[in-house]
Backbone of each chain as ProteinMPNN parsed JSONL, in Angstrom:
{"seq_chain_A": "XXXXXXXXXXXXXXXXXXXXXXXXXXXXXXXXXXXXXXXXXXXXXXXXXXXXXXXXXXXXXXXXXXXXXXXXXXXXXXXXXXXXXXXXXXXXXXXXXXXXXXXXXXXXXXXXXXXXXXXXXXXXXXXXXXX", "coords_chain_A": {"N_chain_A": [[253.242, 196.279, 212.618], [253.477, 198.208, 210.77], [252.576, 196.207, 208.544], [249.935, 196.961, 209.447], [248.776, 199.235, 209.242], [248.715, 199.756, 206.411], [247.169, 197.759, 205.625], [244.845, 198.557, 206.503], [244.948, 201.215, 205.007], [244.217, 199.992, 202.677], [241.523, 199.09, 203.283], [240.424, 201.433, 203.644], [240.512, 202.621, 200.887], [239.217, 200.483, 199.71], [236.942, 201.316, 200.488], [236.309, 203.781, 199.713], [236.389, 203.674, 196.868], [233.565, 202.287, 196.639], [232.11, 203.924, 197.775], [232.707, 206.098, 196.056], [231.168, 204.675, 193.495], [228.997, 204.299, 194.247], [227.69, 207.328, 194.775], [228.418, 208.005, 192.639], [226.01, 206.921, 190.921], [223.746, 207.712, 192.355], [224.167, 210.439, 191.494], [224.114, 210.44, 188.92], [221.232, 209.897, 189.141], [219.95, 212.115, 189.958], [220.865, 214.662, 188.873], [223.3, 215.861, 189.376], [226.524, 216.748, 190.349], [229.176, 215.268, 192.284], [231.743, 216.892, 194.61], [234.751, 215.906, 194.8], [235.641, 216.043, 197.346], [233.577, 216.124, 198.607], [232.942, 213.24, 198.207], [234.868, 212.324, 199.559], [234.146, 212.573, 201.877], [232.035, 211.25, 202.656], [232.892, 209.034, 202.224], [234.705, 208.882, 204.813], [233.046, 209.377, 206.743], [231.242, 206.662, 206.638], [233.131, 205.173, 206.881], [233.88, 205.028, 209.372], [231.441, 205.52, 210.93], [231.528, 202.668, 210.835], [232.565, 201.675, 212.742], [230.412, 202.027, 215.273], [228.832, 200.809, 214.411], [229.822, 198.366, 214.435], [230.721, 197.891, 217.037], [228.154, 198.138, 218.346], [227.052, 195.709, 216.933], [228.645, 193.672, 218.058], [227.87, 193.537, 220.981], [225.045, 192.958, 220.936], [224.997, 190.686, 220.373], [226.464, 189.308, 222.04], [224.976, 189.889, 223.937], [222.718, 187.883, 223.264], [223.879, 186.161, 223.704], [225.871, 184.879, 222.206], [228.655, 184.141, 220.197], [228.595, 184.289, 217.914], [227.378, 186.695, 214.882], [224.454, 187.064, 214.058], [221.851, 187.203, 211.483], [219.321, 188.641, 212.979], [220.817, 190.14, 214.527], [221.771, 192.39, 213.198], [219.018, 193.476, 212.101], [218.381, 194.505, 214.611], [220.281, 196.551, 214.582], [219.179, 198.143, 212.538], [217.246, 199.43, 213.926], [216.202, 202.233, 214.786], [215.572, 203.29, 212.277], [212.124, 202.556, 211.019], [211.187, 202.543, 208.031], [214.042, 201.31, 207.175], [213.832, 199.084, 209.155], [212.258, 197.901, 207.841], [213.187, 197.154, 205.223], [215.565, 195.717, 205.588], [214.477, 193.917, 206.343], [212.814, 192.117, 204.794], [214.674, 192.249, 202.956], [216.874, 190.104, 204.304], [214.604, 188.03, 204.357], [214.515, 187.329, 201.857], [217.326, 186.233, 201.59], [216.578, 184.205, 203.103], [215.016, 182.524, 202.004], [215.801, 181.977, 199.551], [217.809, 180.416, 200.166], [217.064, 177.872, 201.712], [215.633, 176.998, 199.127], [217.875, 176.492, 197.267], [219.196, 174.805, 198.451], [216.786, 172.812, 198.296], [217.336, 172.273, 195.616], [219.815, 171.208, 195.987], [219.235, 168.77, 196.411], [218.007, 167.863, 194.511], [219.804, 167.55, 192.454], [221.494, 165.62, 191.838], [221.044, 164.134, 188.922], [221.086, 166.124, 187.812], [223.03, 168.302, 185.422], [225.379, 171.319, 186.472], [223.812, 173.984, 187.941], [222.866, 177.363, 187.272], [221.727, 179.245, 188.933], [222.681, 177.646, 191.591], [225.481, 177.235, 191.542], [228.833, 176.629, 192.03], [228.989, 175.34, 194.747], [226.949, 173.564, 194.454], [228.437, 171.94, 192.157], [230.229, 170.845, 193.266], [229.187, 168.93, 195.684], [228.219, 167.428, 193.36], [230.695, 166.411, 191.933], [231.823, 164.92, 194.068], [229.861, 163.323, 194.606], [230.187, 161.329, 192.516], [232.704, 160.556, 192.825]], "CA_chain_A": [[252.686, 197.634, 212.816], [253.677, 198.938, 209.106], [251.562, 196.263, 207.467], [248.39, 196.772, 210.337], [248.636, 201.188, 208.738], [248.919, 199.014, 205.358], [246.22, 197.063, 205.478], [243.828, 200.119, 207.109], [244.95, 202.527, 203.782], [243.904, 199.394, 201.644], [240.39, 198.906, 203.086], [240.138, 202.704, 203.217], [240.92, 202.713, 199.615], [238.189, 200.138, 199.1], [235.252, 201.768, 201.138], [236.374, 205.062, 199.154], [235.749, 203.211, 195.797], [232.466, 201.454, 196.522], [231.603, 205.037, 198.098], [232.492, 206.612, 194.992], [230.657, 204.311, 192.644], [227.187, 204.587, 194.724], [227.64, 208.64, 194.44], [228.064, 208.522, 190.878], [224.539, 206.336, 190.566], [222.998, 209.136, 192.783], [224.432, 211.741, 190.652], [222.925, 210.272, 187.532], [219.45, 209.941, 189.269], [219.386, 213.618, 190.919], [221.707, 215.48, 187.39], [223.707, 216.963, 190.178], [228.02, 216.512, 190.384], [229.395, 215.531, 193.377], [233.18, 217.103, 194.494], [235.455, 214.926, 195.072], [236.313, 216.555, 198.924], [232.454, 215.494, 199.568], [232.783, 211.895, 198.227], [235.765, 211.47, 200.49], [233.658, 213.097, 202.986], [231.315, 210.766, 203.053], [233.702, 207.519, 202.648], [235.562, 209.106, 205.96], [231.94, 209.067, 207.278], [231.214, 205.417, 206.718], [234.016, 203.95, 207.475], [233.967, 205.809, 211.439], [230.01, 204.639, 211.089], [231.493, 201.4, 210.986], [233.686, 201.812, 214.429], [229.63, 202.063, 215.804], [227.683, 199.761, 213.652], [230.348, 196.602, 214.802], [230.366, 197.514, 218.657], [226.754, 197.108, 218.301], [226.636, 193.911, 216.706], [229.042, 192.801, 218.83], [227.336, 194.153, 221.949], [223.866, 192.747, 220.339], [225.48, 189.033, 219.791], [227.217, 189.166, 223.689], [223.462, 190.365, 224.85], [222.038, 187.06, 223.407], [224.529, 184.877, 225.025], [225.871, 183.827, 221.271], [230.036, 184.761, 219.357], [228.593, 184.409, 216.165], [226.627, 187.977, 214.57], [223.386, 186.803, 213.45], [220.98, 188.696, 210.702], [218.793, 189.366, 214.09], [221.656, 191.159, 215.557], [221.203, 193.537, 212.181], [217.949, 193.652, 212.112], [217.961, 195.291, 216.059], [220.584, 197.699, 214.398], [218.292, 199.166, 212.053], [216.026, 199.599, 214.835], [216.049, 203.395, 214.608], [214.223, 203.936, 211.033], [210.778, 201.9, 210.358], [211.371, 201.593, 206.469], [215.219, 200.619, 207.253], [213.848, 198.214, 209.102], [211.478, 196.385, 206.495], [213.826, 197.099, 204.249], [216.416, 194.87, 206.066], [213.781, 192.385, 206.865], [212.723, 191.925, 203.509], [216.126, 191.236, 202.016], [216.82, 189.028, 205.238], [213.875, 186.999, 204.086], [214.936, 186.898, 200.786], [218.275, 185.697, 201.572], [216.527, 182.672, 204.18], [213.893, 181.969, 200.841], [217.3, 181.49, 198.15], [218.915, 179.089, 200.959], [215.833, 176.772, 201.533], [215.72, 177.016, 197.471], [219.212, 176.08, 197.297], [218.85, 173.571, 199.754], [215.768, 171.604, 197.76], [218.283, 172.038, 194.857], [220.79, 170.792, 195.806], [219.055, 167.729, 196.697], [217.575, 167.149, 193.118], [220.527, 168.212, 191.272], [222.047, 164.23, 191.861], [220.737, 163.931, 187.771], [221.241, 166.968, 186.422], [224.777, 168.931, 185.236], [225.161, 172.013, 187.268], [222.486, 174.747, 187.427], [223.629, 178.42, 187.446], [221.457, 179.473, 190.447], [223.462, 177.556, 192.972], [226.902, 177.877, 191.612], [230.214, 176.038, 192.683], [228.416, 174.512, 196.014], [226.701, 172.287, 194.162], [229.151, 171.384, 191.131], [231.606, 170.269, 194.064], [228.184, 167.82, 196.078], [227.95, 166.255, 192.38], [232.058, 165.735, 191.91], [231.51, 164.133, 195.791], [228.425, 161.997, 194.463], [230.779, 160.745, 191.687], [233.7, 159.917, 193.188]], "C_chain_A": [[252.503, 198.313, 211.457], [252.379, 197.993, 208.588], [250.172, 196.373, 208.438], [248.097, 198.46, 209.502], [248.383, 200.632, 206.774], [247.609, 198.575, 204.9], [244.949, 198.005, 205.687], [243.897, 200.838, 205.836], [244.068, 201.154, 203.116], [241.956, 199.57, 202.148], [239.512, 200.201, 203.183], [239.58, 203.393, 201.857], [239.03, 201.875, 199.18], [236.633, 200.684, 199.337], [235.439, 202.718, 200.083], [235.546, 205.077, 197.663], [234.594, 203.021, 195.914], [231.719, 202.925, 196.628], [231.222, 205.946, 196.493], [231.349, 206.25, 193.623], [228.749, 205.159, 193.025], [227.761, 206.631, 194.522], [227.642, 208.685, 193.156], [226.293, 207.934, 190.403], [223.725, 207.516, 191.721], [223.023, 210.41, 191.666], [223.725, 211.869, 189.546], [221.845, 210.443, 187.754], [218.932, 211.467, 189.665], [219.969, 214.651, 189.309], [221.862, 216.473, 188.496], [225.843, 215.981, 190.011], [227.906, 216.672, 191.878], [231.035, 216.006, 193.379], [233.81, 216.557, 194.775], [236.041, 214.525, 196.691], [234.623, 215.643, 199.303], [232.308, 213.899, 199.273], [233.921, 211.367, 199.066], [235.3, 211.84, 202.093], [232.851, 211.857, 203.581], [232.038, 208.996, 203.074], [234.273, 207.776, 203.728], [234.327, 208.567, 206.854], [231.078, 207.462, 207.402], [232.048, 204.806, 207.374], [233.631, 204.376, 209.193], [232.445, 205.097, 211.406], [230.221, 203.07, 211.605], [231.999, 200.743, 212.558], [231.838, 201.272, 215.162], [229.279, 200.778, 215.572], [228.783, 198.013, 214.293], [230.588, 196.626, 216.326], [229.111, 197.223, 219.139], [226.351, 196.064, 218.429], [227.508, 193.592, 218.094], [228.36, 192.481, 220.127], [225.801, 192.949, 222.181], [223.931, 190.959, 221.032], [225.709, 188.712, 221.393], [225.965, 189.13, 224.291], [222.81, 188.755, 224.703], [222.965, 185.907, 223.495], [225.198, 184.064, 223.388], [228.081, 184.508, 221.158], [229.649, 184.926, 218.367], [227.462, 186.11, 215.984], [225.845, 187.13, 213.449], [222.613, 187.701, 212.311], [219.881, 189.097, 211.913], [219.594, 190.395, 214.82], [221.722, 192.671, 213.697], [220.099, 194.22, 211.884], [217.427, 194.998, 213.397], [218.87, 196.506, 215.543], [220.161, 198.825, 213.885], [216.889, 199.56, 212.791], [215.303, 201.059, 214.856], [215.045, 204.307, 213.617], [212.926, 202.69, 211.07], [211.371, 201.415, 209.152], [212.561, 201.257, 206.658], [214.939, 199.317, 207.687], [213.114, 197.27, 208.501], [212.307, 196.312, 205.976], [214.82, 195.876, 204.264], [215.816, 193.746, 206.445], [213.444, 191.713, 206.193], [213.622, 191.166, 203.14], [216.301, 190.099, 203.346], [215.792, 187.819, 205.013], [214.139, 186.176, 202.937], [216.2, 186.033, 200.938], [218.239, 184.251, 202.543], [216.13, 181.685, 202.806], [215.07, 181.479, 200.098], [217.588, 180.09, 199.158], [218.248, 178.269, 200.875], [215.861, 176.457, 199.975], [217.078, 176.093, 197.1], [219.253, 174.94, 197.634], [218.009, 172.267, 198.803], [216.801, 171.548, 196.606], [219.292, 171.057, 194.857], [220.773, 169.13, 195.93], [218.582, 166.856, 195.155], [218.387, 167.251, 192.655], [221.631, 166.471, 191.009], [222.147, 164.069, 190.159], [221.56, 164.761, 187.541], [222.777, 167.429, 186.22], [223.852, 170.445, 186.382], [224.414, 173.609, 186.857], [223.344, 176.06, 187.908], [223.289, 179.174, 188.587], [222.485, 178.911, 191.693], [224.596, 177.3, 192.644], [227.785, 176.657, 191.747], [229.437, 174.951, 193.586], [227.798, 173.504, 195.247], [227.455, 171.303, 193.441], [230.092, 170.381, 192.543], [230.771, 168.96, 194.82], [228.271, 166.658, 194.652], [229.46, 165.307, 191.829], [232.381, 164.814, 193.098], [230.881, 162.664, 195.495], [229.49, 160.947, 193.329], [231.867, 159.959, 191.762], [234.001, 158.605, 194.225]], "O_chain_A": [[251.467, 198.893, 211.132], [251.328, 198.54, 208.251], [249.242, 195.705, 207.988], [246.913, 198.662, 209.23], [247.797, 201.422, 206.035], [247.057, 199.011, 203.889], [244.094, 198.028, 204.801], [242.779, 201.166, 205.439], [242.883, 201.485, 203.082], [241.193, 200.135, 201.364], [238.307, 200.24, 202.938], [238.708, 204.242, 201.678], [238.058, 202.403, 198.64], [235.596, 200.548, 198.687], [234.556, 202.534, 199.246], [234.65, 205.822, 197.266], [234.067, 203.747, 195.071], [230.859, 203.214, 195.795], [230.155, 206.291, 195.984], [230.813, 207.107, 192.921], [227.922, 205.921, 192.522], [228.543, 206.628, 193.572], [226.86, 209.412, 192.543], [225.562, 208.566, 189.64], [222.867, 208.127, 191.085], [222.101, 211.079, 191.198], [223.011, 212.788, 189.146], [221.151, 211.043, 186.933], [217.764, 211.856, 189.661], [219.091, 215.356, 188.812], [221.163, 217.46, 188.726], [226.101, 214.842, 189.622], [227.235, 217.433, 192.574], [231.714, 215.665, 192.41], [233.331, 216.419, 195.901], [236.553, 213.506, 197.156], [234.549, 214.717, 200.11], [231.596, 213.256, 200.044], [234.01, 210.162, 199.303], [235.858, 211.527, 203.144], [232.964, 211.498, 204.753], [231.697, 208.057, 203.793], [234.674, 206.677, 204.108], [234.442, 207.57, 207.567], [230.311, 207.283, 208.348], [231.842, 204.02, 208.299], [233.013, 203.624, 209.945], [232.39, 203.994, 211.951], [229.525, 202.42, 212.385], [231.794, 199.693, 213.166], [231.849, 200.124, 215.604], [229.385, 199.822, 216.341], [228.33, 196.88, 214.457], [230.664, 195.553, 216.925], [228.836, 196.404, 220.016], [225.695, 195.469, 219.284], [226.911, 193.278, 219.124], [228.23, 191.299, 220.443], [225.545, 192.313, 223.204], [223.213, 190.332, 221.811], [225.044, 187.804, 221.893], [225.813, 188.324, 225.208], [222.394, 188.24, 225.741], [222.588, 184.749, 223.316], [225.079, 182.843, 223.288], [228.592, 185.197, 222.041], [230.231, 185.744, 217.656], [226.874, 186.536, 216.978], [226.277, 186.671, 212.391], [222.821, 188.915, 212.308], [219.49, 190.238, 211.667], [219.152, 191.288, 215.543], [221.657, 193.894, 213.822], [220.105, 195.378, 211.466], [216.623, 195.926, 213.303], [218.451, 197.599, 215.923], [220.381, 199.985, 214.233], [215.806, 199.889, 212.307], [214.078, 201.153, 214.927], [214.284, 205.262, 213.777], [213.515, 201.622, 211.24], [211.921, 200.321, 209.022], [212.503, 200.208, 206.017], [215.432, 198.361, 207.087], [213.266, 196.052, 208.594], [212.678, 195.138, 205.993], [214.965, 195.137, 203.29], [216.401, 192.731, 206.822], [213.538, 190.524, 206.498], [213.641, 189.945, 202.981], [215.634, 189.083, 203.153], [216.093, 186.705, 205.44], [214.089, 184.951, 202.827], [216.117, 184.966, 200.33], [219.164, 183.471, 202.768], [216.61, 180.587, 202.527], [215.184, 180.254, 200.151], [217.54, 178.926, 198.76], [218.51, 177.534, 199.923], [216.241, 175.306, 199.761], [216.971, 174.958, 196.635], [219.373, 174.037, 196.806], [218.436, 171.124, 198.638], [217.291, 170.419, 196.633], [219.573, 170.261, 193.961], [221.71, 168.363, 195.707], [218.758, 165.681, 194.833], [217.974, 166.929, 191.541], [222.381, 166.347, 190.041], [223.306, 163.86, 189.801], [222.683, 164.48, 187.121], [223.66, 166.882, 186.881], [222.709, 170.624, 186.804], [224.477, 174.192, 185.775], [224.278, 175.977, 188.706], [224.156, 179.733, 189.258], [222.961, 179.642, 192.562], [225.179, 176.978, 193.679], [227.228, 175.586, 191.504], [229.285, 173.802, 193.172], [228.25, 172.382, 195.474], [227.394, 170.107, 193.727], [230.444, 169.211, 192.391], [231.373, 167.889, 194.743], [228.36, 165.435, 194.764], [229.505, 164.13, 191.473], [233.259, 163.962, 192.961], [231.142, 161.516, 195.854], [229.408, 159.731, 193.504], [232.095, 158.959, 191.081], [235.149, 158.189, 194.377]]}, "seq_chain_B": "XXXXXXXXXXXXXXXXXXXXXXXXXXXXXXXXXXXXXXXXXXXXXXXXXXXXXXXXXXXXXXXXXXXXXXXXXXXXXXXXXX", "coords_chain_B": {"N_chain_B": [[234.68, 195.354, 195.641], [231.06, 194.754, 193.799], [229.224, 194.506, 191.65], [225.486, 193.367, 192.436], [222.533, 192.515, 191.856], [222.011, 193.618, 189.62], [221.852, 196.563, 189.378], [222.98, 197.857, 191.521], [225.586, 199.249, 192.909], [227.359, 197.224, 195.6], [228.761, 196.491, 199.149], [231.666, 194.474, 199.095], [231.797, 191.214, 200.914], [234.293, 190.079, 201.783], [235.392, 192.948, 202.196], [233.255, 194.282, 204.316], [233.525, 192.492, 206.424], [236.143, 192.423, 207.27], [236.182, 195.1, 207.847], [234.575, 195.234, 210.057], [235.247, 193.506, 211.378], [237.93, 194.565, 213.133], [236.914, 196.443, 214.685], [235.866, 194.898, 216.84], [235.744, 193.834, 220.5], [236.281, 191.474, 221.435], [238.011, 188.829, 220.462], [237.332, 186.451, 218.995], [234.788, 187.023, 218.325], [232.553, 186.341, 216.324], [231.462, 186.881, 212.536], [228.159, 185.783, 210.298], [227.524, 184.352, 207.646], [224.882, 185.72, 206.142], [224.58, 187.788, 207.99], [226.677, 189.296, 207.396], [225.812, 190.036, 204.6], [224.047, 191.302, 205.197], [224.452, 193.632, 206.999], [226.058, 194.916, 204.689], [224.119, 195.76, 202.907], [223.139, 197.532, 204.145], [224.612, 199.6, 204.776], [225.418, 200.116, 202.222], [222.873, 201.65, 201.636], [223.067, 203.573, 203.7], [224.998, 205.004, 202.579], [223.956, 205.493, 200.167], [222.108, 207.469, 201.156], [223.07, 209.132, 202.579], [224.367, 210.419, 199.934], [222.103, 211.566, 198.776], [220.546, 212.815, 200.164], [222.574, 214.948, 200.654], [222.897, 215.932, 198.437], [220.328, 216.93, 197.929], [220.546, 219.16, 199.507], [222.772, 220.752, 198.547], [220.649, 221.464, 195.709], [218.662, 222.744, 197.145], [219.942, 225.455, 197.771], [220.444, 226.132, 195.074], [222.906, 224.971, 193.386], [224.773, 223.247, 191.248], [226.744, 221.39, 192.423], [227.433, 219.639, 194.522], [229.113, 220.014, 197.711], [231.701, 219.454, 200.5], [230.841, 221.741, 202.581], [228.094, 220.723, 202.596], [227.417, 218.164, 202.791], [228.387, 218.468, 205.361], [225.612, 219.823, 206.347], [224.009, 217.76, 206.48], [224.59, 215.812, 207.968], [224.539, 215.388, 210.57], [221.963, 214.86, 211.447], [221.548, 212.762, 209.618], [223.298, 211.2, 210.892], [222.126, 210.707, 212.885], [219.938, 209.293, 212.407], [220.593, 206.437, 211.77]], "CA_chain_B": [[233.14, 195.973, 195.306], [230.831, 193.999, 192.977], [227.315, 194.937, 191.083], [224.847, 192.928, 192.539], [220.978, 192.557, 191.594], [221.951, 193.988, 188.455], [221.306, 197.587, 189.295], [223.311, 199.123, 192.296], [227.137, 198.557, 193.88], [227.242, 196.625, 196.943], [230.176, 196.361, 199.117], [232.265, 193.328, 198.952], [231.589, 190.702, 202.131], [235.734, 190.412, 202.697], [235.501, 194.117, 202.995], [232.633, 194.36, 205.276], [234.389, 191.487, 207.593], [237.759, 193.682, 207.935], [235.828, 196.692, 208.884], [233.728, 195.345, 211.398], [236.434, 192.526, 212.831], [238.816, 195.794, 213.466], [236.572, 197.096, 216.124], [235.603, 193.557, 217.895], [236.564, 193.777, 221.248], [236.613, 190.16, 221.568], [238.302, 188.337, 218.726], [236.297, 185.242, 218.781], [233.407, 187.561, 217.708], [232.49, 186.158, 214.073], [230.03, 186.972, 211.582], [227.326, 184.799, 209.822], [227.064, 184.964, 205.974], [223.86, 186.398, 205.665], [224.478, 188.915, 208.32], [227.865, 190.328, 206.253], [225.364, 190.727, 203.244], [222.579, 192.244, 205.586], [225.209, 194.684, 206.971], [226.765, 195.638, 203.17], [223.584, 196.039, 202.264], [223.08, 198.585, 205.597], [225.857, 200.574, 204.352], [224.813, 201.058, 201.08], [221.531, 202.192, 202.169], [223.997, 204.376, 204.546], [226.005, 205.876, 201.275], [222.98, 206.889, 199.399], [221.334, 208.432, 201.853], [224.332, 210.426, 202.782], [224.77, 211.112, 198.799], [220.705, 211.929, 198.213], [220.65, 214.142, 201.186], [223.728, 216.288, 200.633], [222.633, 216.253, 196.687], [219.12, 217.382, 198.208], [220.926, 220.116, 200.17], [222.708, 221.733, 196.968], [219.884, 221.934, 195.235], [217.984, 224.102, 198.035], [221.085, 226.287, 197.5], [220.624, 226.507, 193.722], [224.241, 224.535, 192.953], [224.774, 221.773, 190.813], [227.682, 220.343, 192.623], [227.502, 219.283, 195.991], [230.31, 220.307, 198.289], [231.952, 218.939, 201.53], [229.543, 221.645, 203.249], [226.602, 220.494, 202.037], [227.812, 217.045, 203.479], [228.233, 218.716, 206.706], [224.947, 220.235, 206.755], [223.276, 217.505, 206.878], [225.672, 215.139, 208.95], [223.863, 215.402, 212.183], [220.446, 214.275, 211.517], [222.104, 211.485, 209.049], [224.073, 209.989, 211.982], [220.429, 210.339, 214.428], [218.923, 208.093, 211.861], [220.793, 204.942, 211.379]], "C_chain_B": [[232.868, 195.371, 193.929], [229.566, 194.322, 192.773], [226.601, 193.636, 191.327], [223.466, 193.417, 192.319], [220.454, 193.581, 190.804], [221.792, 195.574, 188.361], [222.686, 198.288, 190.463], [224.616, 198.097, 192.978], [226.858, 198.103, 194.984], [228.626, 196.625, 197.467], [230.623, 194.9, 199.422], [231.976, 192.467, 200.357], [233.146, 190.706, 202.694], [235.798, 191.765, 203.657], [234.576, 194.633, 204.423], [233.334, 193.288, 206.552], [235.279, 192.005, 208.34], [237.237, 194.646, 208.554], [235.437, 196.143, 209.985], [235.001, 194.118, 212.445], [237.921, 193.413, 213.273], [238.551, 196.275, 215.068], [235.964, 195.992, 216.773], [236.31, 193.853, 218.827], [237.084, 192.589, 221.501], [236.434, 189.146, 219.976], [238.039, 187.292, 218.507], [235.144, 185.669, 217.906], [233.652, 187.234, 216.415], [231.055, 186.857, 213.796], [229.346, 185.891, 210.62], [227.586, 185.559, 208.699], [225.98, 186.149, 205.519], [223.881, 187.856, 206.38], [225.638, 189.875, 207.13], [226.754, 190.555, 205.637], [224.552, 191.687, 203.913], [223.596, 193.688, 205.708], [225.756, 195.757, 204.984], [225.015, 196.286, 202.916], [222.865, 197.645, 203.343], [224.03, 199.628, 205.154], [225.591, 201.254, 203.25], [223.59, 201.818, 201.123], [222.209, 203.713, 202.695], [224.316, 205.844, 203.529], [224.912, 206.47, 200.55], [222.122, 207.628, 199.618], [222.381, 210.038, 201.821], [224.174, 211.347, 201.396], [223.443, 212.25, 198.676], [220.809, 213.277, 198.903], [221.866, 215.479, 200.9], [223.156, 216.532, 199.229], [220.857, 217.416, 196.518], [219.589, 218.991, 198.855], [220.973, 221.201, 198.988], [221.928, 221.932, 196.288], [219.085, 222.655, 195.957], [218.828, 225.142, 197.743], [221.188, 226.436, 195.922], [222.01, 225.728, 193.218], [223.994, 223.596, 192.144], [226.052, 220.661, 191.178], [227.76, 220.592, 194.403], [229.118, 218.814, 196.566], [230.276, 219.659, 199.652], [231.018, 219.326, 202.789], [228.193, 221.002, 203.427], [226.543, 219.301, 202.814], [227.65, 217.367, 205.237], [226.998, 218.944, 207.255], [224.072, 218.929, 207.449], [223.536, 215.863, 207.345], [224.983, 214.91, 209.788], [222.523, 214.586, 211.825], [220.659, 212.598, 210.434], [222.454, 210.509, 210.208], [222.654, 209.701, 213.303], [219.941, 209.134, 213.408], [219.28, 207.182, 211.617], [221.708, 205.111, 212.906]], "O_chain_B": [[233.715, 195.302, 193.038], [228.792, 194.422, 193.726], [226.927, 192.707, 190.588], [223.187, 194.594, 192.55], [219.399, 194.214, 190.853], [221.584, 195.977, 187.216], [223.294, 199.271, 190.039], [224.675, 196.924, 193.347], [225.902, 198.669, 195.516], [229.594, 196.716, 196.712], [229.83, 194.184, 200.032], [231.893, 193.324, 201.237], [233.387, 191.19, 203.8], [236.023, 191.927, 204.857], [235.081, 195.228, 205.375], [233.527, 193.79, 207.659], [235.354, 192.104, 209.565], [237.642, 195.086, 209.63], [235.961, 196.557, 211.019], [235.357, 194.036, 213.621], [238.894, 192.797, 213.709], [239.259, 196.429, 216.063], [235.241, 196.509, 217.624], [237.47, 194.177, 218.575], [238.278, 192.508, 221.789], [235.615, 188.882, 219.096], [238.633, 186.911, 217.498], [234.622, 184.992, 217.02], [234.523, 187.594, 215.623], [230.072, 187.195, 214.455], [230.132, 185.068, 210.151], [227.795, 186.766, 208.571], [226.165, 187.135, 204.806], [223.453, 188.875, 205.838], [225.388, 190.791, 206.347], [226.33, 191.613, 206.101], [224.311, 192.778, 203.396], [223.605, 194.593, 204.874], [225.679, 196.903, 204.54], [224.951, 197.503, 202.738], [222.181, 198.568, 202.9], [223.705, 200.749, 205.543], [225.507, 202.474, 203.106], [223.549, 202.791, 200.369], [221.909, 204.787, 202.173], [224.052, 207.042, 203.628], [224.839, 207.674, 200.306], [221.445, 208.315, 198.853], [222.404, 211.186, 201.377], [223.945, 212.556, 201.43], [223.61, 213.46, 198.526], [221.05, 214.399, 198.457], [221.75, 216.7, 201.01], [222.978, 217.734, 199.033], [220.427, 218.172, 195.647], [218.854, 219.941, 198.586], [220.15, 222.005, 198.55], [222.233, 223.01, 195.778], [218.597, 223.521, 195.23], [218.128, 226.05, 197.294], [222.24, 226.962, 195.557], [222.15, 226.202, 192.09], [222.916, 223.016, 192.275], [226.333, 219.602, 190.617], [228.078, 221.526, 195.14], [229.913, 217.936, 196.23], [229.195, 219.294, 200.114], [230.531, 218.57, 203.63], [227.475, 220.908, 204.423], [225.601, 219.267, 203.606], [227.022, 216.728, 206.081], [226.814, 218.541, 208.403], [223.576, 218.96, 208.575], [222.781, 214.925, 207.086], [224.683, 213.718, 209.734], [222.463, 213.425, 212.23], [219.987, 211.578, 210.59], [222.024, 209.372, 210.401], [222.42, 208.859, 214.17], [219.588, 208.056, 213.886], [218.405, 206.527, 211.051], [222.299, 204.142, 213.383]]}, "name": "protein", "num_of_chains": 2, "seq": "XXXXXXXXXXXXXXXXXXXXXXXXXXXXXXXXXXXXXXXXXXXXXXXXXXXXXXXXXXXXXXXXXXXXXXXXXXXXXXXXXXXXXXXXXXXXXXXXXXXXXXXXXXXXXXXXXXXXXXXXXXXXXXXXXXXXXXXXXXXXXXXXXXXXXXXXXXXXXXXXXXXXXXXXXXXXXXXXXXXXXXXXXXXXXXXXXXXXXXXXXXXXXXXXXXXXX"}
């Protein structure tokens, strides 16, 4: 019970930070200060967002008969704005385009030493191929 | 929390995982990779709206520091749109 109130302050703590950072990169772009009561305003406000945004998915995921939360079950969340949802469809494309990329990579990379685009995942296929 | 695509904070995928596997009613429910990032990246979208908007507020009001009101004002029509 102690560490479940434990664990809750910690990821509190971390939304608060990430919150804080993105407000300071607003602040710079607008040359406005934010107070410190409204940046915890708005990390209180996310996190509770989040209570919504994951009965959704879940909701979303249960609707198409799956357990796993797909980027379609995100996609139907930003259903509400238009540009939210290019916006999210966009990067969603981007992030299919890298994998396929990745993917043909990882298949040529048998030769080469390891390339900085795909990271670890591959270094560990070529220590595999070697052994 | 980690600067991705060289320009703007993102939030971490652990952290997005914990938040949203909190309120799962059913604890089988997982998440896919790409969705965590889609979500983080839903959030941040989230955060600088929130910030822009309240920062948009105070300045109708002549201020240069945007207060918890200001946050409030424009709360409601924030939470209609995502």
């Amino acid at each position: 019970m102690l560490n479940n109130a434990f664990s809750i302050c910690r990821l509190r703590a971390a939304v608060h930070y990430t919150v804080a950072c993105l407000c300071e990169e607003v602040a710079e772009d607008k040359e406005i200060h934010f107070s410190k009561q409204a940046i915890a305003a708005i990390s209180e406000i996310t996190f509770r967002q989040c209570d919504t945004f994951a009965q959704d998915l879940e909701r979303f995921a249960k609707h198409a008969k799956r357990i796993t939360i797909k980027p379609e079950d995100v996609k139907l969340l930003s259903r509400r704005s238009n540009s939210l949802l290019k916006y999210i469809t966009q990067k969603s494309e981007e992030l299919t385009l890298k994998k396929t990329e990745e993917k043909a990579k990882k298949k040529k990379t048998s030769s080469r030493t390891s390339d900085e685009h795909v990271g670890p995942a591959a270094a560990d296929s070529e220590d595999s191929n070697m052994a | 929390m980690e600067k991705r695509d060289g320009s703007s904070y993102v939030f971490k995928k652990e952290t997005v995982n914990k938040l949203l596997q909190r309120h799962f009613k059913d604890d089988k429910t997982q998440v896919s990779d790409d969705a965590l990032l889609l979500v983080a990246e839903l959030l941040k979208v989230f955060v600088r709206e929130a910030a822009a908007r309240g920062a948009r507020q105070a300045q109708a009001e002549d201020l240069t520091r945007v207060d918890v009101e200001h946050v409030e004002k424009v709360l409601p029509q924030l939470l209609l749109d995502f």
